[in-house]
Backbone as CSV, one residue per row, in Angstrom:
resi,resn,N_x,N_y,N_z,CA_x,CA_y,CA_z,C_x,C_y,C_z
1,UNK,-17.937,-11.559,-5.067,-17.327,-10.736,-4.046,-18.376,-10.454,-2.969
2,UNK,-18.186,-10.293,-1.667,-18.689,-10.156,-0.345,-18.128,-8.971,-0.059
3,UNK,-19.197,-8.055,0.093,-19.057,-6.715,1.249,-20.135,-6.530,2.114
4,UNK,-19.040,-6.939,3.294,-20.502,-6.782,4.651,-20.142,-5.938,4.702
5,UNK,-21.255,-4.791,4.867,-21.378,-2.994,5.375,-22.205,-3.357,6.694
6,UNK,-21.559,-2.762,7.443,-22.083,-1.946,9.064,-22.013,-0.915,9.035
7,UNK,-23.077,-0.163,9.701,-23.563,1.375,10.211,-24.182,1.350,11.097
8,UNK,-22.941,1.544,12.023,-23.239,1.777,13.638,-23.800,3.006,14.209
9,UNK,-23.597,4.111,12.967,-24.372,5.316,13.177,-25.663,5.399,12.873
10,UNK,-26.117,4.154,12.096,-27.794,4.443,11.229,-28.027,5.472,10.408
11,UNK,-27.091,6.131,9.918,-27.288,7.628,9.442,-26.523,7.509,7.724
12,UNK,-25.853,6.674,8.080,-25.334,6.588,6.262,-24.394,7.561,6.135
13,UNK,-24.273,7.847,4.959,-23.186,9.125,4.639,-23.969,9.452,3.175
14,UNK,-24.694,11.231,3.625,-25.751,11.853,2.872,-25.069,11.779,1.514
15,UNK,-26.130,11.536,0.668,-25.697,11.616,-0.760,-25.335,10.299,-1.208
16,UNK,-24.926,9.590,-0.544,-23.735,8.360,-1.325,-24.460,7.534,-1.031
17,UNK,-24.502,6.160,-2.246,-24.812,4.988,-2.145,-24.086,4.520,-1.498
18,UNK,-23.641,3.803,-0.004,-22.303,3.448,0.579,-22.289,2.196,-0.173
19,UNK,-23.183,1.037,-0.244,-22.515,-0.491,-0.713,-22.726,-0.127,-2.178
20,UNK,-22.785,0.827,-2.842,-22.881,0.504,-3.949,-21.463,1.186,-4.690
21,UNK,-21.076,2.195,-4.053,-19.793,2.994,-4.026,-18.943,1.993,-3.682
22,UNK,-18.897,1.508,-2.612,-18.041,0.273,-2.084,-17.732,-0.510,-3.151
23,UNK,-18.910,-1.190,-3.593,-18.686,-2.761,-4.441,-17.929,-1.942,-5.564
24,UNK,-17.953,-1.143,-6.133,-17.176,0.042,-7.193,-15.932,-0.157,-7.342
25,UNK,-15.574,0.632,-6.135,-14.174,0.884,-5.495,-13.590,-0.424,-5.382
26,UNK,-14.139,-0.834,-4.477,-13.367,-2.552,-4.057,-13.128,-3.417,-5.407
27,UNK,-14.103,-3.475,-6.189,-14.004,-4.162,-7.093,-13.038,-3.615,-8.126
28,UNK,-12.842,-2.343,-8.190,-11.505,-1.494,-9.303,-10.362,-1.777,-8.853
29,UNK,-10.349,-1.597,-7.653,-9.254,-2.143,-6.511,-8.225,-3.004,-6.956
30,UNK,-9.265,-4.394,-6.596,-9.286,-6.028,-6.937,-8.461,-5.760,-8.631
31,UNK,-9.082,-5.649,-9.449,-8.703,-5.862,-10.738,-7.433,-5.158,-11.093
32,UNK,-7.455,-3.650,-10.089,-6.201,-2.614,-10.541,-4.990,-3.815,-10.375
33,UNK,-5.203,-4.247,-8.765,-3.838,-5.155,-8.383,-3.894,-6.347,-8.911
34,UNK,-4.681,-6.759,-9.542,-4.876,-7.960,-10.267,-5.123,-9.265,-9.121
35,UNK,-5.831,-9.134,-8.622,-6.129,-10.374,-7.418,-7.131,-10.890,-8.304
36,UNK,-6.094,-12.111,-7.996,-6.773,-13.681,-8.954,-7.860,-14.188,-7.539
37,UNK,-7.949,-13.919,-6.978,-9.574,-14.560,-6.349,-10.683,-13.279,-6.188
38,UNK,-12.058,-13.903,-5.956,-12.890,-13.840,-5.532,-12.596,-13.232,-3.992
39,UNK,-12.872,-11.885,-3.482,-13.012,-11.426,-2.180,-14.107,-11.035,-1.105
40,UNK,-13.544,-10.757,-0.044,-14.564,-10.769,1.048,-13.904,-9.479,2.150
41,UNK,-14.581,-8.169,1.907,-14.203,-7.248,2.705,-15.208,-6.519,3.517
42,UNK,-14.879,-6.764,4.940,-15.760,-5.687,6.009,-15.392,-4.098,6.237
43,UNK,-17.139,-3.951,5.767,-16.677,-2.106,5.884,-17.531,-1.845,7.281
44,UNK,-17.127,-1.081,7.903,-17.626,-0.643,8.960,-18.216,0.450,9.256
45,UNK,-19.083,1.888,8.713,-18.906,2.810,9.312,-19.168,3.622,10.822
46,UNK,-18.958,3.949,11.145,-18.851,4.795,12.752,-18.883,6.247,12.865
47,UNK,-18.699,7.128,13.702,-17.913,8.406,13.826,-17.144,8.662,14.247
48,UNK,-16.811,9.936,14.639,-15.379,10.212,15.110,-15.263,9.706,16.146
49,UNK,-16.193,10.162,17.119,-15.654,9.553,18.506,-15.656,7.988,18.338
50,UNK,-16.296,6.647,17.300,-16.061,5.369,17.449,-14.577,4.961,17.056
51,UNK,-14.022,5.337,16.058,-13.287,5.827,15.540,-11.974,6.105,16.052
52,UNK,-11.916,7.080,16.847,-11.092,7.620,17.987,-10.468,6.442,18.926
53,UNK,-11.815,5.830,19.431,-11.613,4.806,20.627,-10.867,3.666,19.680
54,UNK,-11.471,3.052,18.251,-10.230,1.899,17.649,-8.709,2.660,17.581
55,UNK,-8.634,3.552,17.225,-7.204,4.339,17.185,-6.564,3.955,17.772
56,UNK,-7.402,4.391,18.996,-6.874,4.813,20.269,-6.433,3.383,20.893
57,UNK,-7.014,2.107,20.254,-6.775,0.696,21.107,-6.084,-0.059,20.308
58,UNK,-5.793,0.165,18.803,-4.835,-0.439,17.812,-3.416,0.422,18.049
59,UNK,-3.713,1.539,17.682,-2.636,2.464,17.574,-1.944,3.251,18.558
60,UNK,-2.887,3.394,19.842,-2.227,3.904,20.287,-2.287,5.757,20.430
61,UNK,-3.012,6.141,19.413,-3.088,7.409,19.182,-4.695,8.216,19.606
62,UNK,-4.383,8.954,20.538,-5.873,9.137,21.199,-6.365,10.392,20.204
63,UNK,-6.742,10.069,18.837,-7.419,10.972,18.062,-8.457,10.565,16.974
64,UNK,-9.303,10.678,16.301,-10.341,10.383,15.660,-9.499,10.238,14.187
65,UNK,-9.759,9.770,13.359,-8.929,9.561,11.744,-10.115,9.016,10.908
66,UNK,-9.963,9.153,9.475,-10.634,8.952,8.414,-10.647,7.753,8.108
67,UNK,-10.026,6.976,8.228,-10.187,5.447,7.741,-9.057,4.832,8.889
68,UNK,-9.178,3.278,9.045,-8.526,2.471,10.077,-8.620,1.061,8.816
69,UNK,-7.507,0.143,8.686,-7.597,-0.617,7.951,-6.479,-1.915,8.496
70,UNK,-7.561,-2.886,8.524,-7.010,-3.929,9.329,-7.156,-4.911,8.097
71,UNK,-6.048,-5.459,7.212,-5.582,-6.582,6.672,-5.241,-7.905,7.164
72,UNK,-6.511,-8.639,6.840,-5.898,-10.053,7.036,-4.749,-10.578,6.936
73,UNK,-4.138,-10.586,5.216,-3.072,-11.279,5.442,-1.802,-10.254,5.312
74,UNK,-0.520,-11.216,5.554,0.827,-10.906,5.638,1.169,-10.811,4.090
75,UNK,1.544,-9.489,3.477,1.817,-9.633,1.933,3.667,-9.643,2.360
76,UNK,4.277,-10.159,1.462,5.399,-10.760,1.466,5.899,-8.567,0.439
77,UNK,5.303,-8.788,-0.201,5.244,-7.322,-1.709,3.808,-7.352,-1.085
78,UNK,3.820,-5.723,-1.909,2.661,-5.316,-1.926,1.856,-6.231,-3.016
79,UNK,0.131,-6.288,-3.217,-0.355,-7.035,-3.709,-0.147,-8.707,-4.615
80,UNK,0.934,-9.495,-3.742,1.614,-10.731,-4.467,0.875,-11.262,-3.606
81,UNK,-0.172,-12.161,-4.598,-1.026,-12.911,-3.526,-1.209,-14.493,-3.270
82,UNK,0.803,-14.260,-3.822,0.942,-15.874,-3.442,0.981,-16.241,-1.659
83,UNK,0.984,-15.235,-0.989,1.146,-16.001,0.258,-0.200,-16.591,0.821
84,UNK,-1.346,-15.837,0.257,-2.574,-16.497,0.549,-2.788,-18.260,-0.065
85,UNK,-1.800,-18.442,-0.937,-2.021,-19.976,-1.167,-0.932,-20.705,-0.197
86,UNK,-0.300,-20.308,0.390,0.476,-20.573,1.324,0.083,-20.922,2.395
87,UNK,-1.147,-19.864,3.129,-1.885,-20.084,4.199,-3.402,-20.415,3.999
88,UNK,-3.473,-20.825,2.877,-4.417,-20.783,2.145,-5.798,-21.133,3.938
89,UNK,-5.272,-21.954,4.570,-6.598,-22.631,5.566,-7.038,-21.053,6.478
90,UNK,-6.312,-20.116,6.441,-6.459,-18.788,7.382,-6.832,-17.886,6.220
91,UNK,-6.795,-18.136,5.085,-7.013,-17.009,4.381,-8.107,-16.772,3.378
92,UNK,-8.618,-18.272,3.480,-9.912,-18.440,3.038,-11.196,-18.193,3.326
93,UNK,-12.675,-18.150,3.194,-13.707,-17.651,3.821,-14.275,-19.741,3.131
94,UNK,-14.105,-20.428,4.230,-14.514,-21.573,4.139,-16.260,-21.977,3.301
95,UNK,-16.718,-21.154,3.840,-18.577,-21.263,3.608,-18.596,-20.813,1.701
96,UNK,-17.757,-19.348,1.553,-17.914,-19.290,0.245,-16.488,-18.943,-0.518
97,UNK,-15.428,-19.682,-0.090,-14.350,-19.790,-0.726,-13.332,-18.517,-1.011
98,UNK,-14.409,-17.223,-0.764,-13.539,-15.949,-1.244,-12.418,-15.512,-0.375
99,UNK,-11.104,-14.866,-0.794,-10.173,-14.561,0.125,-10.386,-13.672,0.655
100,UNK,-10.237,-13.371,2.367,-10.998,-12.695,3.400,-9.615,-11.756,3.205
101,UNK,-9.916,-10.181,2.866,-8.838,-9.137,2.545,-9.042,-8.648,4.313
102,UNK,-10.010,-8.230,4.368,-10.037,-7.668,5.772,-11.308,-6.690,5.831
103,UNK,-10.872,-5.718,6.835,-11.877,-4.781,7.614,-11.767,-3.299,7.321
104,UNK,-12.244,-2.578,6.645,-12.449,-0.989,6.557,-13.024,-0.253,7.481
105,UNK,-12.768,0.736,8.154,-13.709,0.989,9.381,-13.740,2.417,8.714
106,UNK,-14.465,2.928,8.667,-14.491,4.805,8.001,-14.760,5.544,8.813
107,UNK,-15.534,6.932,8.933,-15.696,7.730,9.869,-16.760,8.950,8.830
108,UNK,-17.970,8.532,9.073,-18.634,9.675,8.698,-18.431,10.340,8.685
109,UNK,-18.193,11.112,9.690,-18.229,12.302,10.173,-16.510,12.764,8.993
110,UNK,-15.794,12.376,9.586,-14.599,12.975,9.020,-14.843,12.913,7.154
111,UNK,-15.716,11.923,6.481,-16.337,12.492,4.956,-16.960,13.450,5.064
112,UNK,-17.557,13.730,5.015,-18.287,14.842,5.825,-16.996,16.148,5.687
113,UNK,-16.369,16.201,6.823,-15.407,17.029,6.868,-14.437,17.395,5.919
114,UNK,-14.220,16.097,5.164,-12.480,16.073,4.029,-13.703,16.471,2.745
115,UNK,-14.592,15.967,3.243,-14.931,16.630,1.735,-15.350,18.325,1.235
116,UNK,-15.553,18.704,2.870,-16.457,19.746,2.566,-14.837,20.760,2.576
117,UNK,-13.910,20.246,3.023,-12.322,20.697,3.036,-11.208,20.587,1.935
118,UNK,-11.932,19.773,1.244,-11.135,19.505,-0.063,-12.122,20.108,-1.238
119,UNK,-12.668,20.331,-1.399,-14.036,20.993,-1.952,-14.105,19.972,-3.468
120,UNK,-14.776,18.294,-2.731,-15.225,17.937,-3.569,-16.710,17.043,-2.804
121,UNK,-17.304,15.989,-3.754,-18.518,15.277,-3.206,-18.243,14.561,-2.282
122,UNK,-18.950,14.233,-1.146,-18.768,13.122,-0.260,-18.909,12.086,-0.867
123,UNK,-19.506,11.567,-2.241,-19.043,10.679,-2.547,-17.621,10.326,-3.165
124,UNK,-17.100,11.412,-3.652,-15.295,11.267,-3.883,-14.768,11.057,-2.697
125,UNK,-14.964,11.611,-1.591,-14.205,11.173,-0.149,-14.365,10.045,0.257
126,UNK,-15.588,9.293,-0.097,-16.107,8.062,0.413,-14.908,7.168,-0.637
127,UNK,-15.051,6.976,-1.922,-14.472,6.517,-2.758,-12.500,6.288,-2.641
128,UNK,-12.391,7.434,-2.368,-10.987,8.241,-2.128,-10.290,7.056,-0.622
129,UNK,-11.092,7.076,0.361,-11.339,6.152,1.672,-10.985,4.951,1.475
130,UNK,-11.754,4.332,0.598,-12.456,2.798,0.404,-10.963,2.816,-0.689
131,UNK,-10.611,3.269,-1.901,-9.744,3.086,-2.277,-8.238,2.827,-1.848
132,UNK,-7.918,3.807,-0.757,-7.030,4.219,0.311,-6.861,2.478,1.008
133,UNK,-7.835,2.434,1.794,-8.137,1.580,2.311,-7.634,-0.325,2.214
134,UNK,-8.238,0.212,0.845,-8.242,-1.199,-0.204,-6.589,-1.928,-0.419
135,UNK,-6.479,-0.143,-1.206,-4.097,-0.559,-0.940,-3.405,-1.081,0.540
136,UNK,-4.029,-0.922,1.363,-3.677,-1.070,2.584,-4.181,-2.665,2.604
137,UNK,-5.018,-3.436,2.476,-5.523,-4.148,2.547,-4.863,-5.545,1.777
138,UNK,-4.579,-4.724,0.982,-3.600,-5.436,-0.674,-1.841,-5.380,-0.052
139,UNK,-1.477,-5.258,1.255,0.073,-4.674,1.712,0.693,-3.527,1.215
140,UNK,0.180,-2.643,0.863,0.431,-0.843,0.141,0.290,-0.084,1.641
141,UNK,1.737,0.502,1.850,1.402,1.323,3.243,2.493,2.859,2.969
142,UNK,2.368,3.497,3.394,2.731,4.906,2.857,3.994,5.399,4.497
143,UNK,4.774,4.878,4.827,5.403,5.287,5.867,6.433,6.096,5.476
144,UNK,6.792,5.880,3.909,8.042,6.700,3.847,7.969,7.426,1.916
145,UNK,8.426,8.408,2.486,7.766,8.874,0.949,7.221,8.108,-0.366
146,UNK,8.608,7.411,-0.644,8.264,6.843,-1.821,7.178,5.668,-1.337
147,UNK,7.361,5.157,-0.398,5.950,4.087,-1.164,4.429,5.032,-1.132
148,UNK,4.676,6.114,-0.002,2.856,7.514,-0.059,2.739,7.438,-1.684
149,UNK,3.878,7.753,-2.314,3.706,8.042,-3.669,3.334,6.902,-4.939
150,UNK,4.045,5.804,-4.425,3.295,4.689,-4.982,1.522,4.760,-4.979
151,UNK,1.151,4.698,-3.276,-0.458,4.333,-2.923,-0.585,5.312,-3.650
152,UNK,-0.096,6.734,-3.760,-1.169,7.422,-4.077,-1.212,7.597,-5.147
153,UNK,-0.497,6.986,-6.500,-0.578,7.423,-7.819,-1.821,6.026,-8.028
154,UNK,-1.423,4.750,-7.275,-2.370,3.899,-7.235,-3.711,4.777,-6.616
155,UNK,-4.161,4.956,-5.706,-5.541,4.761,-5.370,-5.821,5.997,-6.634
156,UNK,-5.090,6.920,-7.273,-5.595,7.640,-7.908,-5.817,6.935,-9.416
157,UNK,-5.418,5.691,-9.943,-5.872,5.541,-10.808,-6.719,4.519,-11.138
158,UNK,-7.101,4.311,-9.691,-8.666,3.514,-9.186,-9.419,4.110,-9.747
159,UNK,-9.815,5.284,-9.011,-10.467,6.415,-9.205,-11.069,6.928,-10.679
160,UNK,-10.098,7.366,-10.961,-9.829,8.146,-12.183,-10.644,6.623,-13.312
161,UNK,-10.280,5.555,-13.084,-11.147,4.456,-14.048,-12.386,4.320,-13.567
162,UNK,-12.816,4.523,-12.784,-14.070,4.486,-12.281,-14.849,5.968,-12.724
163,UNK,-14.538,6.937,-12.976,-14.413,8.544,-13.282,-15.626,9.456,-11.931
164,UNK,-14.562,8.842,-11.067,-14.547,9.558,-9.491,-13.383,10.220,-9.166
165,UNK,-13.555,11.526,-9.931,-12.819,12.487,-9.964,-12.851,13.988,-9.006
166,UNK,-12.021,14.851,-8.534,-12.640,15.980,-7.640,-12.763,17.045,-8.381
């Protein structure tokens, strides 16, 4: 598995191993949904105001947010990862074969904030993120109750196996 980490802030997020929390998460992820390949995911972190401005140029929404998650591919279902053999020539990482899930972009600053607001570690917020993230990544999107409740019994029992608990 491949996790390129960027930190455009240089500052990290205090306390937390970020690629080592990452490879964690991502990798509980991977196995929760059962993805039969080898992956390749970009994490990004930034702050609010970097943050703000992707929002603001994907979405549309001129406000700062906790995570932004851009998925490579088109899931047909959530985590069925037959369509990647389908497109297999776009969905591959040619040089080392792993399937390219996509891009995590986070927001320091807002760990920082959810954590010190939820009153647990910034590394549970970091985790909590990257997990979040990951379902999104896998076609898991929360627009209407019942599927919020799907992701979230999922990213919670990422978590909870990893025993990144609040």
């Amino acid at each position: 598995m491949t996790i390129n980490v960027e930190d455009e802030t240089g500052r990290g997020i205090e306390g937390v191993d970020v690629e080592g929390t990452a490879r964690r998460v991502i990798e509980a992820a991977l196995d929760y949904e059962g993805c039969p390949y080898e992956a390749e995911v970009n994490l990004l972190l930034t702050d609010n105001e970097g943050i703000r401005e992707m929002n603001r140029e994907h979405r549309q929404i001129d406000r700062p947010t906790d995570v932004l998650s851009f998925p490579m591919l088109n899931f047909e279902s959530p985590a069925d990862f037959s369509a990647a053999e389908t497109d297999e020539a776009d969905c591959f990482n040619p040089e080392t074969g792993e399937l390219v899930l996509g891009d995590i972009i986070i927001s320091v600053d807002k760990v920082a904030e959810q954590a010190e607001k939820y009153g647990h570690s910034r590394e549970r917020e970091f985790a909590f993120l990257t997990a979040h993230s990951m379902l999104h990544l896998m076609g898991y999107d929360h627009e209407v109750p019942e599927e919020a409740k799907v992701m979230e019994e999922r990213q919670e029992a990422v978590l909870k196996g990893l025993c990144i608990l609040r």
